[in-house]
ChimeraX commands (.cxc) that place a marker at each C-alpha (Angstrom):
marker #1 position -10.07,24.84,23.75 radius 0.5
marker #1 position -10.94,22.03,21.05 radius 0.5
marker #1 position -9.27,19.42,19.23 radius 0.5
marker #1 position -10.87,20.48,15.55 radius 0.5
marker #1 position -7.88,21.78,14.00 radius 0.5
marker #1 position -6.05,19.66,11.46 radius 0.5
marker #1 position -2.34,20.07,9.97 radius 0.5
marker #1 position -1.69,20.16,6.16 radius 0.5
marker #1 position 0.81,17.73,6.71 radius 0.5
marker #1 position -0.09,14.57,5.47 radius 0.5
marker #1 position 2.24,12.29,7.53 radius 0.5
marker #1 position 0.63,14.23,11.04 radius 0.5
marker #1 position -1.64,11.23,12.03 radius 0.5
marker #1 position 0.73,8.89,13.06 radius 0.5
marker #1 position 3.98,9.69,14.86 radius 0.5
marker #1 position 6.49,8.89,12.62 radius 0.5
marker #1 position 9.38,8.97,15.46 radius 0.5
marker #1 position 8.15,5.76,17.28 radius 0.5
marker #1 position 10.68,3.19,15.75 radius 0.5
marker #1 position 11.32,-0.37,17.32 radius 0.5
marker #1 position 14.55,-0.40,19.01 radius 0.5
marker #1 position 16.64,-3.30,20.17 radius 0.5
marker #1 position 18.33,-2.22,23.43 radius 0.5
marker #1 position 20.28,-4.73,25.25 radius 0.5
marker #1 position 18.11,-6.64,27.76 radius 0.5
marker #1 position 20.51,-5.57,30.91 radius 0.5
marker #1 position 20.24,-1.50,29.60 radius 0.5
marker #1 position 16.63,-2.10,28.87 radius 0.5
marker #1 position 15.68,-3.23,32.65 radius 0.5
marker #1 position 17.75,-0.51,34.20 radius 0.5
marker #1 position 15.85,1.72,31.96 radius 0.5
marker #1 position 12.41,0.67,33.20 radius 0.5
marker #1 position 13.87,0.69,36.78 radius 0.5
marker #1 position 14.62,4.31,36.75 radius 0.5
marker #1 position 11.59,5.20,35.21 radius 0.5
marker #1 position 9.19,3.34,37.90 radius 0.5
marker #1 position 11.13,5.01,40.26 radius 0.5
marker #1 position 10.80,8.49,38.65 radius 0.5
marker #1 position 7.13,7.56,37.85 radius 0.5
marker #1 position 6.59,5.98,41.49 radius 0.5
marker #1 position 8.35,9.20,42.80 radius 0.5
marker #1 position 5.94,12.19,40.52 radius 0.5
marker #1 position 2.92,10.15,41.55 radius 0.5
marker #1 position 3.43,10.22,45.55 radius 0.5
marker #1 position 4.97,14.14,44.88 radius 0.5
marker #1 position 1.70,14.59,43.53 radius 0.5
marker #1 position -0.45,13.30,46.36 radius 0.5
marker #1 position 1.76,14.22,49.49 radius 0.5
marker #1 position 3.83,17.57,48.04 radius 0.5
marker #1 position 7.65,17.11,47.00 radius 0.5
marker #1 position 8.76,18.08,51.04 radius 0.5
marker #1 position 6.55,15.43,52.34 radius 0.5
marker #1 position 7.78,11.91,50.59 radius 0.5
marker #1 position 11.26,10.75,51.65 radius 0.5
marker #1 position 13.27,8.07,49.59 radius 0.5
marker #1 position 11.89,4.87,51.70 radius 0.5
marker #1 position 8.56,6.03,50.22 radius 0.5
marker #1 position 9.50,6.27,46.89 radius 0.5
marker #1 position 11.17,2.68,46.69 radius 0.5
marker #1 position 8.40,1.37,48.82 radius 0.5
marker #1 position 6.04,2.26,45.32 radius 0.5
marker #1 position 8.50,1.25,42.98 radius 0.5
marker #1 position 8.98,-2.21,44.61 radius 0.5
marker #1 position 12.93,-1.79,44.78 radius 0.5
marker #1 position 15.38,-1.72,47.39 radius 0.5
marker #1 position 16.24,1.34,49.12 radius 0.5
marker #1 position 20.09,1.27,48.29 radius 0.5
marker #1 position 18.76,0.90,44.46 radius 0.5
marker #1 position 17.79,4.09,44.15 radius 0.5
marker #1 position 21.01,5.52,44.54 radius 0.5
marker #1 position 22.07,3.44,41.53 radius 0.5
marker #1 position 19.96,6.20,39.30 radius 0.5
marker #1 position 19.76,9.13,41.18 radius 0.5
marker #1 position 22.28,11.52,43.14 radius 0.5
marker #1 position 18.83,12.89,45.92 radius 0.5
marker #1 position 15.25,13.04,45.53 radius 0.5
marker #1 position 16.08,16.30,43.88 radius 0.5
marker #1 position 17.16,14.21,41.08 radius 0.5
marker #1 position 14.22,12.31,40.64 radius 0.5
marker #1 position 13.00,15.44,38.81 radius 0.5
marker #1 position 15.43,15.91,36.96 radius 0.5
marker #1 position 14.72,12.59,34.39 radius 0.5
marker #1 position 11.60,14.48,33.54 radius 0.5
marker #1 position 13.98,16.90,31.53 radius 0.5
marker #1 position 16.62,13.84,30.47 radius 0.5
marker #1 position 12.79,12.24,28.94 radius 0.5
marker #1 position 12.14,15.12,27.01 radius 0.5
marker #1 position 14.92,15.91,25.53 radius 0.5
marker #1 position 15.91,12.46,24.51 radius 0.5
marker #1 position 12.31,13.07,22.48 radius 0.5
marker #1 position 13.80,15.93,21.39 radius 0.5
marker #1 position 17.01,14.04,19.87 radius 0.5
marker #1 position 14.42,11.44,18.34 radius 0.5
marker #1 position 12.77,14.46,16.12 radius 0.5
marker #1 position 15.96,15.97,15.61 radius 0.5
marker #1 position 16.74,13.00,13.54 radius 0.5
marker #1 position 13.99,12.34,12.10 radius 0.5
marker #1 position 13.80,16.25,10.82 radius 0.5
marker #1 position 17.32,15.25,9.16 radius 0.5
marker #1 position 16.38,12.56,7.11 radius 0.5
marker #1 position 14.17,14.66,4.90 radius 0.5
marker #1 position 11.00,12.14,4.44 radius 0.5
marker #1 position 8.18,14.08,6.86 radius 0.5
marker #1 position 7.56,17.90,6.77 radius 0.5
marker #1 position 9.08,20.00,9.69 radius 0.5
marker #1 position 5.51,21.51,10.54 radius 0.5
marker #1 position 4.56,17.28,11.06 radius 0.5
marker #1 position 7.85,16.63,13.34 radius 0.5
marker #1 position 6.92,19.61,15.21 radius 0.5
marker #1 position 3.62,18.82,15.70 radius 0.5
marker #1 position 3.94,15.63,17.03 radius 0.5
marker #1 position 7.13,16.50,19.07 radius 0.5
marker #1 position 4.98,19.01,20.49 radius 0.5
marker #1 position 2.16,15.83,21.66 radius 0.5
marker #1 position 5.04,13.83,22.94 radius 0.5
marker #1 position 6.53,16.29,25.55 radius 0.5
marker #1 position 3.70,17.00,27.30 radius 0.5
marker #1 position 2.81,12.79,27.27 radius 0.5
marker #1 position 4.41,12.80,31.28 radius 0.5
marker #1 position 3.02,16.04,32.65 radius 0.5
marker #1 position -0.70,14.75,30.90 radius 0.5
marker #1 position -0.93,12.37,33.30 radius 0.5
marker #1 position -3.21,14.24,35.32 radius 0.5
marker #1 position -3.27,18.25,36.24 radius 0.5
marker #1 position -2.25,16.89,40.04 radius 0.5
marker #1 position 1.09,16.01,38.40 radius 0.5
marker #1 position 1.99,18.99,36.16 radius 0.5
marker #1 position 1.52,20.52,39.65 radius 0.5
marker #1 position 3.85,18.80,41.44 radius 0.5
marker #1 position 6.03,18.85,38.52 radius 0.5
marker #1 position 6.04,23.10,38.26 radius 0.5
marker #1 position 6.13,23.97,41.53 radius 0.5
marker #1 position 9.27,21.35,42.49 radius 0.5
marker #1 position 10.92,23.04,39.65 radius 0.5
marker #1 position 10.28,25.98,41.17 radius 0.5
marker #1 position 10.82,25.38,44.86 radius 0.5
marker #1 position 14.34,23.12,44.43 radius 0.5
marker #1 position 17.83,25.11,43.38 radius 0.5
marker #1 position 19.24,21.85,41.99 radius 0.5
marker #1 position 16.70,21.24,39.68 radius 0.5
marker #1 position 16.11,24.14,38.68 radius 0.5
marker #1 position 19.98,24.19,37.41 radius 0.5
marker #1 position 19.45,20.98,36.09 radius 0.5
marker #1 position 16.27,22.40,34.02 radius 0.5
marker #1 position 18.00,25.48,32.84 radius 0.5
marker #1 position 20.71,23.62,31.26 radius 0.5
marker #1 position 18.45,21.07,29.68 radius 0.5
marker #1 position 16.25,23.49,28.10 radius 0.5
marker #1 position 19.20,25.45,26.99 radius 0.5
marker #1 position 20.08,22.15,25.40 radius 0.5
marker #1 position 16.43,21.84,23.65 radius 0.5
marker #1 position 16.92,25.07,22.07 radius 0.5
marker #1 position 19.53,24.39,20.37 radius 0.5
marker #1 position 18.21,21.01,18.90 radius 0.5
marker #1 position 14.82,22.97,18.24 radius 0.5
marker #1 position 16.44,25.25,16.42 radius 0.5
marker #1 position 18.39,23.65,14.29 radius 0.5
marker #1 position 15.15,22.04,12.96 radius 0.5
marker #1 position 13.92,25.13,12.48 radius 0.5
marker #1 position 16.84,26.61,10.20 radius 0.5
marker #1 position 15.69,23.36,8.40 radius 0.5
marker #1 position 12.47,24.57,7.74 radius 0.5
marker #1 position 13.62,27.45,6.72 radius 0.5
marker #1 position 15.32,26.62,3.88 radius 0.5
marker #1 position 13.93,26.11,0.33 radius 0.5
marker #1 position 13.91,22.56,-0.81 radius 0.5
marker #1 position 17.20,20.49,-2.92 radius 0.5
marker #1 position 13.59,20.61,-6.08 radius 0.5
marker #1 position 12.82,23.82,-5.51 radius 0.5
marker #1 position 10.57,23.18,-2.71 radius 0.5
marker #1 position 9.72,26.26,-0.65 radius 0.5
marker #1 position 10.61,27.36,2.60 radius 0.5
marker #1 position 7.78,25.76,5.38 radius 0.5
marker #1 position 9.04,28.88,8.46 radius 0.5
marker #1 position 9.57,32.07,7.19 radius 0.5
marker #1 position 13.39,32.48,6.80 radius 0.5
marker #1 position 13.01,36.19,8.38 radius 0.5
marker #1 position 12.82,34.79,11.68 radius 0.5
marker #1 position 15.89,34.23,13.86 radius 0.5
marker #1 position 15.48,30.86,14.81 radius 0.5
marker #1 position 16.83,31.02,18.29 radius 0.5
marker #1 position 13.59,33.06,19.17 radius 0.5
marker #1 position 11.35,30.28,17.17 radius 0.5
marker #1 position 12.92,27.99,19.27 radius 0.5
marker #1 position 11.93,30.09,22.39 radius 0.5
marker #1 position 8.47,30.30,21.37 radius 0.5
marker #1 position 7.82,26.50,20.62 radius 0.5
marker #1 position 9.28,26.18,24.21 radius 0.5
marker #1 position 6.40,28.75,25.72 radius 0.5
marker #1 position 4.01,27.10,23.90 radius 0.5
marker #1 position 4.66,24.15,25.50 radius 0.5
marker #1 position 5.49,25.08,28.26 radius 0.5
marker #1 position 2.76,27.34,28.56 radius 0.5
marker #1 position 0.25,25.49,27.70 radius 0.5
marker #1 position 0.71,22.67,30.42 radius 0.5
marker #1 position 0.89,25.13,33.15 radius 0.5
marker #1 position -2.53,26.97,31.91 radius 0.5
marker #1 position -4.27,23.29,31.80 radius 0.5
marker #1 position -2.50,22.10,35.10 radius 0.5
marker #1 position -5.71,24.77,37.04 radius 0.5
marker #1 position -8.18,23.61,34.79 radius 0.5
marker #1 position -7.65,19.92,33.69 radius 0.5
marker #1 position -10.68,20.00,31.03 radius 0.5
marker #1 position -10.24,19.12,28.21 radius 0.5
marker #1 position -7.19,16.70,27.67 radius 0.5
marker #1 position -3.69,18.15,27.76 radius 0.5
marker #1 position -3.34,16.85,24.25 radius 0.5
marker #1 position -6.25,18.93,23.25 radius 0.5
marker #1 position -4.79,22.00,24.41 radius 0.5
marker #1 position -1.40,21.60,22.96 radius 0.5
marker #1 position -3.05,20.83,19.85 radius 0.5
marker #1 position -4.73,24.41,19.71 radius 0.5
marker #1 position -1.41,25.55,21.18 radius 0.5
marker #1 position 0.67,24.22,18.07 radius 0.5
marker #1 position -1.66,25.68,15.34 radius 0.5
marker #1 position -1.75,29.46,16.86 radius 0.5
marker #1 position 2.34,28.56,16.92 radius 0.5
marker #1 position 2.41,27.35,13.33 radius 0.5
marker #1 position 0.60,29.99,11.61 radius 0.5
marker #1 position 2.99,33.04,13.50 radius 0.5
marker #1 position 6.01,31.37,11.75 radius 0.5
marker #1 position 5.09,29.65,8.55 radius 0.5
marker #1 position 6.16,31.34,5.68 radius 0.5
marker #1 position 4.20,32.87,2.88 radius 0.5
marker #1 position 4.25,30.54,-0.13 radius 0.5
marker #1 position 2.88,33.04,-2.35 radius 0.5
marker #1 position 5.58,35.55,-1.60 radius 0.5
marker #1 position 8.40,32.59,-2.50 radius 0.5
marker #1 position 6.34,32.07,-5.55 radius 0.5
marker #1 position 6.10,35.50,-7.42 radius 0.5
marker link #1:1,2 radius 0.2
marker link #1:2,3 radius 0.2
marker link #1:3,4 radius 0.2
marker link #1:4,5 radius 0.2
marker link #1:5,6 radius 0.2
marker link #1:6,7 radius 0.2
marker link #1:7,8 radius 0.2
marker link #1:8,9 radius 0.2
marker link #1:9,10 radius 0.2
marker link #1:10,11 radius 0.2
marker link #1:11,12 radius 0.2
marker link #1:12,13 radius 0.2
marker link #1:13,14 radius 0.2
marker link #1:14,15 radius 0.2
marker link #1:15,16 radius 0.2
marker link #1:16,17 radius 0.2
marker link #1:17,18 radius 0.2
marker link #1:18,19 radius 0.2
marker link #1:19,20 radius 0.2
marker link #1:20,21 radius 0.2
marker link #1:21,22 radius 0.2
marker link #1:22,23 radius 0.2
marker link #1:23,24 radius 0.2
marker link #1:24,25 radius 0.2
marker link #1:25,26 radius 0.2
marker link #1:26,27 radius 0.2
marker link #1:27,28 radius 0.2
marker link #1:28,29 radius 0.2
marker link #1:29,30 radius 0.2
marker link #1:30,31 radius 0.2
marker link #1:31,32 radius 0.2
marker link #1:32,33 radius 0.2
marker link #1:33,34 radius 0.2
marker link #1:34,35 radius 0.2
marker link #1:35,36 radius 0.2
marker link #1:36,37 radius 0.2
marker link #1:37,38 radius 0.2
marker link #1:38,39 radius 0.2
marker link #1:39,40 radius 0.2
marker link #1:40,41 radius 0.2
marker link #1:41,42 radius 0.2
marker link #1:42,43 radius 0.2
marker link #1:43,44 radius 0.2
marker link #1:44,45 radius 0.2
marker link #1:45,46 radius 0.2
marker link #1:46,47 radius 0.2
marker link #1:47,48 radius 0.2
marker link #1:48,49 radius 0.2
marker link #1:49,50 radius 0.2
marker link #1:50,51 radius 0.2
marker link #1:51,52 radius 0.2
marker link #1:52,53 radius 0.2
marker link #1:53,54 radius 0.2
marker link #1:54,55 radius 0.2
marker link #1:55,56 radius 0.2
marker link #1:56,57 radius 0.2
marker link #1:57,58 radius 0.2
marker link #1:58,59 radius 0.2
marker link #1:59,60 radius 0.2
marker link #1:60,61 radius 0.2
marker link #1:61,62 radius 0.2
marker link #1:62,63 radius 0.2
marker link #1:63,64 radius 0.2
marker link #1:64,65 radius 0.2
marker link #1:65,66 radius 0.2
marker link #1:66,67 radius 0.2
marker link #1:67,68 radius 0.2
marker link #1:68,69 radius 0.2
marker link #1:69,70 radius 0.2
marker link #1:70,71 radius 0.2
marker link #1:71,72 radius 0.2
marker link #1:72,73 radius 0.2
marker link #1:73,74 radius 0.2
marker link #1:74,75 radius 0.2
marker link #1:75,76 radius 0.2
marker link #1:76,77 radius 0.2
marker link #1:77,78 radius 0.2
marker link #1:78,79 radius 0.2
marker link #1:79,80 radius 0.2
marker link #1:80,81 radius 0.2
marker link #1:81,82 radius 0.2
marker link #1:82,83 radius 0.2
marker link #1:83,84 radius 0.2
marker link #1:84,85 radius 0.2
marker link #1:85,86 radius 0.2
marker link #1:86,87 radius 0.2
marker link #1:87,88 radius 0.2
marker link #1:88,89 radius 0.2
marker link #1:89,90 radius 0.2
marker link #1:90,91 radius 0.2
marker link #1:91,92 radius 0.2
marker link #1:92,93 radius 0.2
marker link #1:93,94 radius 0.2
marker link #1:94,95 radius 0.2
marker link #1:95,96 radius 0.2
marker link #1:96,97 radius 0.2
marker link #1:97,98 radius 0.2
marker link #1:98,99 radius 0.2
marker link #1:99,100 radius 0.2
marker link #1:100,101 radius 0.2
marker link #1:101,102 radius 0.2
marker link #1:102,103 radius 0.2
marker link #1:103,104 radius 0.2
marker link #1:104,105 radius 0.2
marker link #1:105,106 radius 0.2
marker link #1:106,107 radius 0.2
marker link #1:107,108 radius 0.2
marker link #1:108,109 radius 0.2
marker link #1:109,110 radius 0.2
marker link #1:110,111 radius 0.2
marker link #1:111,112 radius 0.2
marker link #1:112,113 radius 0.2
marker link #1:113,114 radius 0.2
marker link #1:114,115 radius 0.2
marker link #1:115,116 radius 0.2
marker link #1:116,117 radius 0.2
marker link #1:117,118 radius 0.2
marker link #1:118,119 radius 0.2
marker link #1:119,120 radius 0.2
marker link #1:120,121 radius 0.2
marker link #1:121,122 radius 0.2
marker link #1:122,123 radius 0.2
marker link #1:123,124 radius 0.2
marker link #1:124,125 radius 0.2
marker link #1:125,126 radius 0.2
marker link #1:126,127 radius 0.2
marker link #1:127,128 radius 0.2
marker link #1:128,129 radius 0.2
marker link #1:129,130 radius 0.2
marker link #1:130,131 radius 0.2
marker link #1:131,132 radius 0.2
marker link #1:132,133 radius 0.2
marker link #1:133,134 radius 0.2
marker link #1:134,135 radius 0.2
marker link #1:135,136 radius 0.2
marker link #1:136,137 radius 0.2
marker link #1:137,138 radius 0.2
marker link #1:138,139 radius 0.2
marker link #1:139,140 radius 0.2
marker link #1:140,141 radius 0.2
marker link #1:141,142 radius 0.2
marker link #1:142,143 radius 0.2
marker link #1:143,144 radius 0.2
marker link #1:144,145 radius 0.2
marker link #1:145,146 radius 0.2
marker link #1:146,147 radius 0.2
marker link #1:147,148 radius 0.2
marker link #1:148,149 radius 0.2
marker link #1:149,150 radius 0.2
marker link #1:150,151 radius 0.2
marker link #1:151,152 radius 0.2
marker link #1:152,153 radius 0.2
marker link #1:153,154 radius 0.2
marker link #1:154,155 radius 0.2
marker link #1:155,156 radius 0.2
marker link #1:156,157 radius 0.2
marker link #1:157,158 radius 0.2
marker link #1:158,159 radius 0.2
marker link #1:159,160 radius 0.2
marker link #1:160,161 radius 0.2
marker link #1:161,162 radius 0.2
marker link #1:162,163 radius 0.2
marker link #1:163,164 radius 0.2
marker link #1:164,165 radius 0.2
marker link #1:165,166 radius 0.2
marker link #1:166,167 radius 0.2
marker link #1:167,168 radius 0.2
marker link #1:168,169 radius 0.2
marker link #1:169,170 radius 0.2
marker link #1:170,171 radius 0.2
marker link #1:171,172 radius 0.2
marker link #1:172,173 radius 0.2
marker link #1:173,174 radius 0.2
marker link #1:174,175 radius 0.2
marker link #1:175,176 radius 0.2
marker link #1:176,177 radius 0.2
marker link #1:177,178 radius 0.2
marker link #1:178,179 radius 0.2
marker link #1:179,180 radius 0.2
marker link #1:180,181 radius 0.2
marker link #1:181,182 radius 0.2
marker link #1:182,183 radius 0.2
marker link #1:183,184 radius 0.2
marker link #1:184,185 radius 0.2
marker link #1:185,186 radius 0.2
marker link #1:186,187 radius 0.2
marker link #1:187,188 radius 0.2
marker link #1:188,189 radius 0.2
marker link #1:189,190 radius 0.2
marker link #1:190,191 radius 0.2
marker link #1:191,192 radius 0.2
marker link #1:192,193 radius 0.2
marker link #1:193,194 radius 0.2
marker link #1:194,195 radius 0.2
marker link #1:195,196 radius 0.2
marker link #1:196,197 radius 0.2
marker link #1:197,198 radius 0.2
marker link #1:198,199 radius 0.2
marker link #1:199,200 radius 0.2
marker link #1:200,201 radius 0.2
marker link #1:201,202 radius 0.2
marker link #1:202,203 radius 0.2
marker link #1:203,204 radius 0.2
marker link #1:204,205 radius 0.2
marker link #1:205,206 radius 0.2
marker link #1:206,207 radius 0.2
marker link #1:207,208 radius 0.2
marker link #1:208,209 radius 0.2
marker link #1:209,210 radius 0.2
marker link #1:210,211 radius 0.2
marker link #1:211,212 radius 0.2
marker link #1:212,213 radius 0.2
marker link #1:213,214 radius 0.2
marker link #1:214,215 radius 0.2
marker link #1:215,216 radius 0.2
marker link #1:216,217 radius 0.2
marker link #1:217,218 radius 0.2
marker link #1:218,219 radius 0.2
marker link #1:219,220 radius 0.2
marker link #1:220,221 radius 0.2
marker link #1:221,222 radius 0.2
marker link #1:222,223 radius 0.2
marker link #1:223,224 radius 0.2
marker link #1:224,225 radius 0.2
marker link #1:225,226 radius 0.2
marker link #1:226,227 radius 0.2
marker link #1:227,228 radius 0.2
marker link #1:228,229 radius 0.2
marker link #1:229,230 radius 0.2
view
């Protein structure tokens, strides 16, 4: 895999979804509570195996008290669950900015695409312990289901975007043939995909594989300019 493949979209360098927000300062330190604790958590399920770390260990890392916890999360089986809330509140963040008409859906796709696998990148010893407690835990895997269920929908909706032709006559970027609950399906094995192929290897960056990832994605469900032109 290589990182030498380059987007036509011009806005594709930097993400255009990272916006300064002003979050209230109590909402913004629960925030960053429950994510040391979910990062605290994925880091010691990644050196010890999901069965093996209890809740005491998890606060322990996080530097909180053990009764905190339960202010953010139902069981450790939760825990795993915020790596699903994360990516689909990066989901809603494209979403919107695919509504407001100033960046290509091929660049909002692209970069959504580098943003969801930003946790799991961490290190292949994580996307391990990330895919197999999916796998091994009922409750998350619920959890999971209904959250990519959710991501399909947004995902697709940006996709009947790009399938229509422009308010100036703009064409069509995703060929309009294409049911777009199956595009959405496919930009979800892609990703998905993709981290669990580099999770055995490691080599090169995750971000380097998802790159070659996107463009093999991109040119099954771009449309054909010339055809919308003759």
């Amino acid at each position: 895999m290589n990182n030498g493949h380059t987007s036509s979209a011009g806005t594709q360098g930097a993400d255009p979804a990272r916006r300064p927000v002003a979050p209230g300062r109590r909402q913004r330190r629960a925030e960053e509570t429950r994510l040391r604790l979910f990062r605290s958590a994925i880091q010691l399920f990644a050196e010890r195996g999901f069965p093996n770390v209890t809740i005491g260990d998890i606060t322990e890392a996080a530097d909180v008290g053990k009764g905190t916890f339960f202010n953010y999360f139902e069981s450790k089986d939760h825990v795993l669950g915020v790596m699903a809330d994360i990516q689909l509140s990066k989901i809603r963040e494209y979403v919107r900015l695919a509504a407001d008409g100033s960046h290509t859906i091929q660049s909002v796709l692209h970069q959504l695409a580098l943003r969801l696998v930003e946790e799991p990148g961490r290190s292949p010893e994580l996307a391990r312990a990330v895919v197999s407690s999916f796998l091994a835990s009922d409750v998350v895997r619920g959890i999971i289901e209904d959250q990519l269920a959710e991501g399909r929908r947004m995902i697709a909706q940006m996709v009947a975007q790009g399938q229509k032709v422009g308010m100036k006559g703009e064409p069509a970027e995703i060929d309009p043939r294409l049911k777009k609950k199956t595009v959405a399906i496919q930009y979800q094995q892609a990703v998905m995909g993709t981290i669990l192929l580099w999770s055995l290897y490691g080599e090169p960056p995750l971000a380097n594989w998802i790159e070659d990832s996107f463009q093999h994605f991109w040119r099954a469900i771009a449309a054909n300019r010339q055809e919308q032109q003759s």
